[in-house]
TORPA-4810 file (N, C-alpha, C, O; in nm, 3 decimals):
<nodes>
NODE_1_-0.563_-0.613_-0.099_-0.696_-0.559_-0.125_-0.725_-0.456_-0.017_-0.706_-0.472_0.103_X
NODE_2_-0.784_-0.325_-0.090_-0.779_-0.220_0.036_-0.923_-0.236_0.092_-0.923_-0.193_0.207_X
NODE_3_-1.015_-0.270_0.066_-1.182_-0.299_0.069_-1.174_-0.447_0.207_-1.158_-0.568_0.192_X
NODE_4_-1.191_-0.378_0.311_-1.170_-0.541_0.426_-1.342_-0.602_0.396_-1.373_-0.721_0.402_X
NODE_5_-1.398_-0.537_0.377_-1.554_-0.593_0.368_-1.526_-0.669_0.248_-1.537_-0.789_0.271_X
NODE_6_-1.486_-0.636_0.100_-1.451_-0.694_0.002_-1.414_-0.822_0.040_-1.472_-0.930_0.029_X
NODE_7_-1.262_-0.775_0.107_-1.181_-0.963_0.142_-1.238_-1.040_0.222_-1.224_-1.162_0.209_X
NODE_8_-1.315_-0.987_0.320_-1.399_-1.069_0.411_-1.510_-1.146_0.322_-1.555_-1.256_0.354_X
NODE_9_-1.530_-1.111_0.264_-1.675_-1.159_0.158_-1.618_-1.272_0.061_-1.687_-1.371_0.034_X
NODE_10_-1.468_-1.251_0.002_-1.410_-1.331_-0.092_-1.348_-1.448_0.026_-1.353_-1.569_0.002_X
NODE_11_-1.310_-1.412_0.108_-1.280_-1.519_0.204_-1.365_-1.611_0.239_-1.347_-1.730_0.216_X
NODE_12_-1.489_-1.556_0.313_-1.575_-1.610_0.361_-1.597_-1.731_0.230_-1.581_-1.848_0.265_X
NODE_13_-1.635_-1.706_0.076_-1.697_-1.732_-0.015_-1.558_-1.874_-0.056_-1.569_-1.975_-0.127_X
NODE_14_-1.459_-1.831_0.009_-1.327_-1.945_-0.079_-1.344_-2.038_0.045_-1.349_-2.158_0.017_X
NODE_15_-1.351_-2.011_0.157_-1.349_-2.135_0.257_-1.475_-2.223_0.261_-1.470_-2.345_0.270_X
NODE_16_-1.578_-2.157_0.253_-1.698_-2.230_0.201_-1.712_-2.334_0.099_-1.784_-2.434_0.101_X
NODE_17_-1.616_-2.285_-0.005_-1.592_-2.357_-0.124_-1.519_-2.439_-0.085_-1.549_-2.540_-0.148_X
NODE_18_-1.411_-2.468_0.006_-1.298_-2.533_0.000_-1.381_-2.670_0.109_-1.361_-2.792_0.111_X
NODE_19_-1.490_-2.573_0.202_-1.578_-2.702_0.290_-1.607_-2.799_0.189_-1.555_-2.909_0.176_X
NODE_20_-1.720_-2.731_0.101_-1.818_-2.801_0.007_-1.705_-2.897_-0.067_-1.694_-3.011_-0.023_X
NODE_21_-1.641_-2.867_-0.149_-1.497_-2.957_-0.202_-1.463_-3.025_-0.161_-1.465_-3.132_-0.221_X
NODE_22_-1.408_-3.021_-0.040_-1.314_-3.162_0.027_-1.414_-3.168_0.165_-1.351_-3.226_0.254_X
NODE_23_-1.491_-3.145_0.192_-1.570_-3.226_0.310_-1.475_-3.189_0.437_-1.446_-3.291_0.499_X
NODE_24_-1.410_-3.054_0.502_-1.308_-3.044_0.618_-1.394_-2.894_0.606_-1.445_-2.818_0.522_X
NODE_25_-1.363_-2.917_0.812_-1.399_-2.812_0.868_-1.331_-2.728_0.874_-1.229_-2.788_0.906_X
NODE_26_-1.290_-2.577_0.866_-1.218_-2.488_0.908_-1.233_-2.412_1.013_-1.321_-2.328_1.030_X
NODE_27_-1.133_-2.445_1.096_-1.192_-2.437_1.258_-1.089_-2.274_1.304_-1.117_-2.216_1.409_X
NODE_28_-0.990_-2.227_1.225_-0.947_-2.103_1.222_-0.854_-2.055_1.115_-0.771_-2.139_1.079_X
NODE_29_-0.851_-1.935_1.056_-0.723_-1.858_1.023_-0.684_-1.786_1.035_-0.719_-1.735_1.141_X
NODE_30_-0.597_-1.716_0.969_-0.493_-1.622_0.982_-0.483_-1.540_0.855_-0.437_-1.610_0.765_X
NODE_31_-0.517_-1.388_0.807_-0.466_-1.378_0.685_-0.325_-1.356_0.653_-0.277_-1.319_0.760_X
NODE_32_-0.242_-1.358_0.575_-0.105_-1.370_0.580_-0.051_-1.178_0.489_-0.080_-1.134_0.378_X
NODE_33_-0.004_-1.143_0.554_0.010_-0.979_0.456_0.103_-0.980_0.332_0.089_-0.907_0.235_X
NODE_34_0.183_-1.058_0.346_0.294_-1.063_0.230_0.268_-1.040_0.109_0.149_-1.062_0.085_X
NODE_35_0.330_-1.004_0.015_0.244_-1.001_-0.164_0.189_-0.908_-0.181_0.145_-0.837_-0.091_X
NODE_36_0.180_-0.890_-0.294_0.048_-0.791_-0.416_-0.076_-0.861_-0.438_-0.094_-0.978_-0.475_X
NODE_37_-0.185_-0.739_-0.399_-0.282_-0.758_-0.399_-0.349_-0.887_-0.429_-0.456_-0.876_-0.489_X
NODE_38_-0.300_-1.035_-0.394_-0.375_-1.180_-0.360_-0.384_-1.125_-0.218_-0.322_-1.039_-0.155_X
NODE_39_-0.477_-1.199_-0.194_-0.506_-1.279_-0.069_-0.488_-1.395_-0.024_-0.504_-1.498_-0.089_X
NODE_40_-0.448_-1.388_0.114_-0.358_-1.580_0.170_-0.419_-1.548_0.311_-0.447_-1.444_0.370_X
NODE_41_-0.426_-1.673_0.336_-0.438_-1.760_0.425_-0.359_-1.880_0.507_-0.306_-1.983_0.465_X
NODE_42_-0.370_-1.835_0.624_-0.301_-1.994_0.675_-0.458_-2.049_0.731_-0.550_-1.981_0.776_X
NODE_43_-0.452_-2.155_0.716_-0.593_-2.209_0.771_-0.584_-2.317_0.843_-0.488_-2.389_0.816_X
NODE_44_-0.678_-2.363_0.958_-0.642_-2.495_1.047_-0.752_-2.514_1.024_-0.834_-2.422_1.012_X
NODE_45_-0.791_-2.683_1.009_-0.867_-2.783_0.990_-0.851_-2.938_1.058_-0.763_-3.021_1.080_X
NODE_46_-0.985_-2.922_1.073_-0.988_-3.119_1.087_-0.874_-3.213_1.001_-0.819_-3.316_1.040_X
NODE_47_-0.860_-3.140_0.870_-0.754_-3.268_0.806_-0.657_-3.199_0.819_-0.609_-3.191_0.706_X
NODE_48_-0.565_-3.113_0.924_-0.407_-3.049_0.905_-0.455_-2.922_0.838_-0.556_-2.875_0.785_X
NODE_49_-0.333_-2.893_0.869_-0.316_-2.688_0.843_-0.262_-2.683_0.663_-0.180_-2.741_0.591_X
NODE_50_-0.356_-2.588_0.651_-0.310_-2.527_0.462_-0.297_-2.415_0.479_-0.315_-2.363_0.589_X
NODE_51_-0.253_-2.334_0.347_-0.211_-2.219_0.293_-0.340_-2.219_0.159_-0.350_-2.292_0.061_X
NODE_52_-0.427_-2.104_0.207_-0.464_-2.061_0.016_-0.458_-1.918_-0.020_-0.466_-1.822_0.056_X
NODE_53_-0.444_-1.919_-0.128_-0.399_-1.764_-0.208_-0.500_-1.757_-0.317_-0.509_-1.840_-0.407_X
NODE_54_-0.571_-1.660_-0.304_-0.696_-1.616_-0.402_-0.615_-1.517_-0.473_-0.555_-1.420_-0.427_X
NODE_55_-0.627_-1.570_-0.629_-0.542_-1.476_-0.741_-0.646_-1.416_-0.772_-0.751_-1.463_-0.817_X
NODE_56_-0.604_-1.260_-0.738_-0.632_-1.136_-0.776_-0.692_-1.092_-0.965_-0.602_-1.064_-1.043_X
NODE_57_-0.775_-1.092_-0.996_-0.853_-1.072_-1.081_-0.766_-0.992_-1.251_-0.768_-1.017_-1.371_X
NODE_58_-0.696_-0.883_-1.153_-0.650_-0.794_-1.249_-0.528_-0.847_-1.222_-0.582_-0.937_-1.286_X
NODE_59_-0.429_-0.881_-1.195_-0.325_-0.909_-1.116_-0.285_-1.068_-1.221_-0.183_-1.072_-1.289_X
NODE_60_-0.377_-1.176_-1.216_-0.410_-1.225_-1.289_-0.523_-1.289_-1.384_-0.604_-1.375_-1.352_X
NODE_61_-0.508_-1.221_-1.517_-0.686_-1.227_-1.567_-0.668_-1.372_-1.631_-0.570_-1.443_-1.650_X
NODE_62_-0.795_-1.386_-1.652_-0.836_-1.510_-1.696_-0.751_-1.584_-1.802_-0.750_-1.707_-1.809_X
NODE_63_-0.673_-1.499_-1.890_-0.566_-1.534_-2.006_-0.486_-1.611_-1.965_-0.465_-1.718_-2.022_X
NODE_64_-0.408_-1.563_-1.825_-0.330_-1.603_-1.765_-0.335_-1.804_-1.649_-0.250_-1.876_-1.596_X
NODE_65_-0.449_-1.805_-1.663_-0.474_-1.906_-1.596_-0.430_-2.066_-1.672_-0.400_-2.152_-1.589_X
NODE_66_-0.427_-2.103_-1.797_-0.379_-2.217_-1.835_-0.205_-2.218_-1.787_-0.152_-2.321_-1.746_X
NODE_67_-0.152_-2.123_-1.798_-0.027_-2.110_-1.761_-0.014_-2.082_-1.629_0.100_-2.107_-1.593_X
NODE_68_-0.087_-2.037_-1.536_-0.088_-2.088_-1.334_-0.064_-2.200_-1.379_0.043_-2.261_-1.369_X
NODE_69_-0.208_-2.250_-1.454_-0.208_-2.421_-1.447_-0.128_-2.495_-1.473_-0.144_-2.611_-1.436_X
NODE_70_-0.008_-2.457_-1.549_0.101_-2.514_-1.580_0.221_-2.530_-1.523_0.318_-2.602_-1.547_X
NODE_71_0.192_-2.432_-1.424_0.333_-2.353_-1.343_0.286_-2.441_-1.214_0.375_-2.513_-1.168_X
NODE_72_0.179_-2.444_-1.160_0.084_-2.587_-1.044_0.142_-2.685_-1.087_0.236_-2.718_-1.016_X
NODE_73_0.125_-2.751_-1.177_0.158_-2.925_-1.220_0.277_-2.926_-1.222_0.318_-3.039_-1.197_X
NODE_74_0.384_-2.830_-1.246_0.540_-2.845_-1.256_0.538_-2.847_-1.071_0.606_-2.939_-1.024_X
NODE_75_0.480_-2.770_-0.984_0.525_-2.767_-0.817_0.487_-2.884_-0.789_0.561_-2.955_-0.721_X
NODE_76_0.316_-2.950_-0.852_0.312_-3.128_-0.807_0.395_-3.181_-0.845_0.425_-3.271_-0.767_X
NODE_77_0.481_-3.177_-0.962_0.577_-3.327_-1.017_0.691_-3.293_-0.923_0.767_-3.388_-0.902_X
NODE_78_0.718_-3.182_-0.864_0.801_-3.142_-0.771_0.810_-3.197_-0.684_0.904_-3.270_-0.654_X
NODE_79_0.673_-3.166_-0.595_0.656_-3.249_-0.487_0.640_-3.384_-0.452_0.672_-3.437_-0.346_X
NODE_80_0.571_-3.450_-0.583_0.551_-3.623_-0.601_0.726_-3.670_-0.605_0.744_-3.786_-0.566_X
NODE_81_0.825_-3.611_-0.637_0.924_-3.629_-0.670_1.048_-3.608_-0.556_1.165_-3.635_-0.580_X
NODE_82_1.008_-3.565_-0.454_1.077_-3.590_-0.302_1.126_-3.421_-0.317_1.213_-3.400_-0.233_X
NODE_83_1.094_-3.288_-0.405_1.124_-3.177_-0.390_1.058_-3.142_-0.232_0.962_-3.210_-0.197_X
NODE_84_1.104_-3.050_-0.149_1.030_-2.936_-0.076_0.990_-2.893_-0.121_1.060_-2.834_-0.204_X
NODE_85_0.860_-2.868_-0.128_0.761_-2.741_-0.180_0.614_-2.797_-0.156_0.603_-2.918_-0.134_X
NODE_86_0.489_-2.709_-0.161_0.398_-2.754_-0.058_0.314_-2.829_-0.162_0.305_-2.798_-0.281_X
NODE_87_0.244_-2.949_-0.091_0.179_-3.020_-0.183_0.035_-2.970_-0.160_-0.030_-2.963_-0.056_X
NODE_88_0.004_-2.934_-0.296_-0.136_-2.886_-0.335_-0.235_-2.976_-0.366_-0.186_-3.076_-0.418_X
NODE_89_-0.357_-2.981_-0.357_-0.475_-3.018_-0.344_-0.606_-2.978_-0.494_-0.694_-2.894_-0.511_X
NODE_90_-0.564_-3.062_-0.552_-0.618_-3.072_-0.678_-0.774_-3.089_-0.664_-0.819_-3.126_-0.555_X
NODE_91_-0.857_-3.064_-0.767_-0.990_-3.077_-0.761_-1.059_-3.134_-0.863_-1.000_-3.073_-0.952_X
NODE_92_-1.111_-3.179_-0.902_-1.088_-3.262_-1.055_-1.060_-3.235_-1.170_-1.118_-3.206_-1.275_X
NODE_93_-0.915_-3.258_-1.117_-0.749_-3.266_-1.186_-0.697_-3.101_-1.178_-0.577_-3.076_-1.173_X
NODE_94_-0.782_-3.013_-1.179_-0.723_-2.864_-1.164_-0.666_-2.821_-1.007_-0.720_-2.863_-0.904_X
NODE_95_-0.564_-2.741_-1.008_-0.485_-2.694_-0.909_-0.573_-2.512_-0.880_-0.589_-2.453_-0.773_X
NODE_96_-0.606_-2.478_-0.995_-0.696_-2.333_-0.953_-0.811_-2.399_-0.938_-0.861_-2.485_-1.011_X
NODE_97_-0.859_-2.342_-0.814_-1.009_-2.381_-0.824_-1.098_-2.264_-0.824_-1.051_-2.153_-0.799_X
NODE_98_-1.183_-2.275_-0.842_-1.297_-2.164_-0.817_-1.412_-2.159_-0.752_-1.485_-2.258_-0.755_X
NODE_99_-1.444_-2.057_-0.692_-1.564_-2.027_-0.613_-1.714_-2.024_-0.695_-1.715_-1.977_-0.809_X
NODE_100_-1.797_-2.059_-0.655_-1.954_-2.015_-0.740_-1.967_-1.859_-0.828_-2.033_-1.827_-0.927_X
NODE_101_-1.881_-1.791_-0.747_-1.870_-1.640_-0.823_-1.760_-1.655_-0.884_-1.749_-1.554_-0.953_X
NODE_102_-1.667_-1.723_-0.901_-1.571_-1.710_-0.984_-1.429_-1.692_-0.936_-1.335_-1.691_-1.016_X
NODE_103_-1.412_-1.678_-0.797_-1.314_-1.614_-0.717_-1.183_-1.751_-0.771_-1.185_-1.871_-0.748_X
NODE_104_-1.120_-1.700_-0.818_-0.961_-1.836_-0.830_-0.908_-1.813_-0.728_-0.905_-1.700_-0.677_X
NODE_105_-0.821_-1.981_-0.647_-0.760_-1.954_-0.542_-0.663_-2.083_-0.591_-0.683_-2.130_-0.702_X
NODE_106_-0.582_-2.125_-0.525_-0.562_-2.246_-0.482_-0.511_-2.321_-0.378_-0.396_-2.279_-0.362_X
NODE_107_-0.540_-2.433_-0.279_-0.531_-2.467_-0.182_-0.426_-2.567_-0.181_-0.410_-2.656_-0.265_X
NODE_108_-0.347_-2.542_-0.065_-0.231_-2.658_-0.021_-0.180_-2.660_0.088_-0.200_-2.570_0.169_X
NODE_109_-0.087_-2.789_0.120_-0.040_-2.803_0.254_0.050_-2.749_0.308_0.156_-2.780_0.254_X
NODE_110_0.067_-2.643_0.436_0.131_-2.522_0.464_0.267_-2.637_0.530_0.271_-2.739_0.599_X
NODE_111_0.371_-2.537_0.454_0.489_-2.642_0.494_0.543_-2.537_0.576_0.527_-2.415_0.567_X
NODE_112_0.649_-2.645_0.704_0.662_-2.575_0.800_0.788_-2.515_0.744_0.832_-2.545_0.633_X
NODE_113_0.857_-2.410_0.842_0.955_-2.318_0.818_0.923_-2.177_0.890_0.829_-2.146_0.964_X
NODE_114_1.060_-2.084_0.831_1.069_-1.930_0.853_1.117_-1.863_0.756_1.177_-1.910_0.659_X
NODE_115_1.094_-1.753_0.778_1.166_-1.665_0.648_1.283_-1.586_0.707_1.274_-1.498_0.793_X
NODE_116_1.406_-1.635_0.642_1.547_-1.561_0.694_1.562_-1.391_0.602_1.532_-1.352_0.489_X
NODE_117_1.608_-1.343_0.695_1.662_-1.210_0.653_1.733_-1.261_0.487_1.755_-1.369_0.433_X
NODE_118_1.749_-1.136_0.457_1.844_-1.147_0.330_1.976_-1.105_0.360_2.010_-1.006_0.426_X
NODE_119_2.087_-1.240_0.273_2.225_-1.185_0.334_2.232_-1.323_0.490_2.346_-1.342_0.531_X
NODE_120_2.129_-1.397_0.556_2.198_-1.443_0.639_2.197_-1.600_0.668_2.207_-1.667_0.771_X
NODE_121_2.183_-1.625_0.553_2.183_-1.794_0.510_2.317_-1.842_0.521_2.408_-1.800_0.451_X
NODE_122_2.331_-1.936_0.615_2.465_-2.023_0.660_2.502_-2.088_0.544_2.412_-2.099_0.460_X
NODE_123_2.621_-2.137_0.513_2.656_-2.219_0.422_2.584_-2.352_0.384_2.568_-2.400_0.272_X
NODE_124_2.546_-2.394_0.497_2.504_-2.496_0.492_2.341_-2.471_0.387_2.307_-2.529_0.284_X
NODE_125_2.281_-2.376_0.457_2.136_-2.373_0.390_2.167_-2.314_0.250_2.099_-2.341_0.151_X
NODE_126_2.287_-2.222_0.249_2.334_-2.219_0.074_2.352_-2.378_-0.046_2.312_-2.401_-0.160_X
NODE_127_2.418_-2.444_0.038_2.439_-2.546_-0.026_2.307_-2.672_-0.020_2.305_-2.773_-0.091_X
NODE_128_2.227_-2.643_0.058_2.085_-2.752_0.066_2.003_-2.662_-0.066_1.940_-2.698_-0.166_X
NODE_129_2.027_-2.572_-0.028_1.921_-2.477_-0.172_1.979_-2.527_-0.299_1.921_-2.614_-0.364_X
NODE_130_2.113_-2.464_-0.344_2.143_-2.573_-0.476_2.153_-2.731_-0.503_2.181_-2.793_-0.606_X
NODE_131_2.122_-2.773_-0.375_2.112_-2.957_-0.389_1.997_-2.953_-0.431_1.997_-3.030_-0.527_X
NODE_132_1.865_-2.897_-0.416_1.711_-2.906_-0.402_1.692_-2.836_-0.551_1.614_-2.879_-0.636_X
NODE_133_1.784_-2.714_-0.569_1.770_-2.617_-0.724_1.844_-2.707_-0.792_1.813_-2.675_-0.907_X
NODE_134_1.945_-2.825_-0.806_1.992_-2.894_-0.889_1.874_-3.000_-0.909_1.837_-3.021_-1.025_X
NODE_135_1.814_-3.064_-0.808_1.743_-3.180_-0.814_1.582_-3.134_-0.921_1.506_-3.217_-0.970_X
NODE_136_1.569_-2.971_-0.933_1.433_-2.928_-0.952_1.494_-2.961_-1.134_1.450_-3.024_-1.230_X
NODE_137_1.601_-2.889_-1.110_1.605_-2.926_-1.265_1.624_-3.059_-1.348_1.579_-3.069_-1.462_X
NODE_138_1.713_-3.186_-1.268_1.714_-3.277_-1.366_1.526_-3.291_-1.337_1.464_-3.250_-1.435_X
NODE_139_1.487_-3.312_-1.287_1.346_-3.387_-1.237_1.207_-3.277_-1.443_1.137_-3.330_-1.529_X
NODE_140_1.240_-3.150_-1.420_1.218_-3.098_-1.515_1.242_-3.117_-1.636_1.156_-3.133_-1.723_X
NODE_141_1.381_-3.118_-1.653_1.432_-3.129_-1.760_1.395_-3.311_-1.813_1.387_-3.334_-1.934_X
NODE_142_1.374_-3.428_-1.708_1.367_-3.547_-1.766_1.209_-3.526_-1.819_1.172_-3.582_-1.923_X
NODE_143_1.133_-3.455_-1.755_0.947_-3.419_-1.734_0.980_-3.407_-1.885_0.962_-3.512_-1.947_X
NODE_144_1.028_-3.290_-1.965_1.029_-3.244_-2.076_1.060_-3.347_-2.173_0.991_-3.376_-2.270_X
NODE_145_1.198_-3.416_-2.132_1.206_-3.523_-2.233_1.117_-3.632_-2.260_1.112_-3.679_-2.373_X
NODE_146_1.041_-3.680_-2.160_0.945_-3.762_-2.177_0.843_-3.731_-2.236_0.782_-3.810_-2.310_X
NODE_147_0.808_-3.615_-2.214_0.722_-3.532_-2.305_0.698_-3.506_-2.430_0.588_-3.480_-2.480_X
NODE_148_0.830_-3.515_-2.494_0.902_-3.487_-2.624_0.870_-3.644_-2.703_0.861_-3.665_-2.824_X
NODE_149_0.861_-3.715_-2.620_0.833_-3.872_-2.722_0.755_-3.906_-2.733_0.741_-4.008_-2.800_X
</nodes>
């Protein structure tokens, strides 16, 4: 977002929301630059450090949101399921939440790590990635079959 008064205003307006919601203070953040036009956050709180990402309006319109919502509940069965990946913070039962104005974001627990260059992943972290990309799929693929009955 090129407007800092803009993001400051949508920020201000998602952490407020995220107080009122879960009852935790936000005692600092960080905005994170990475990505197209969302906005992120690392945030520290009374209950542990999160990550939230306010989806961008045009970027993703409202059409698009049952299918976030779908693409969220596949990263929880992920995570309920011993995957790495960050466990998100549902609100009653939805993973997008929204602000009083409408702002979509969604909030979760910032998992630790770094981001490696490209090209310099050891064997070892090659082969933990397809143990974790094998495990995403039976865990999916059984999701579906159960689904199916």
């Amino acid at each position: 977002m090129k407007d800092p008064v803009a993001a400051e205003s949508i920020r201000d307006e998602i952490f407020e929301t995220i107080t009122e919601m879960f009852g935790i203070e936000i005692m600092n953040s960080a905005s994170v630059e990475l990505g197209y036009m969302n906005l992120k956050w690392r945030i520290e709180t009374d209950a542990g450090n999160f990550f939230v990402k306010q989806y961008h309006r045009s970027r993703y319109p409202e059409e698009a949101v049952d299918g976030l919502e779908t693409s969220l509940s596949l990263q929880d069965l992920l995570h309920r399921n011993g995957i790495p990946c960050p466990e998100l913070i549902s609100h009653q039962g939805k993973y997008v939440l929204r602000t009083p104005s409408g702002e979509r974001f969604v909030f979760m627990r910032l998992c630790p790590g770094k981001v490696i260059e490209a090209g310099s992943a050891s064997e070892a972290q090659m082969y933990h990635l397809g143990q974790v990309t094998g495990g995403m799929h039976r865990i999916i693929k059984l999701e579906r079959l159960f689904a199916d009955l």
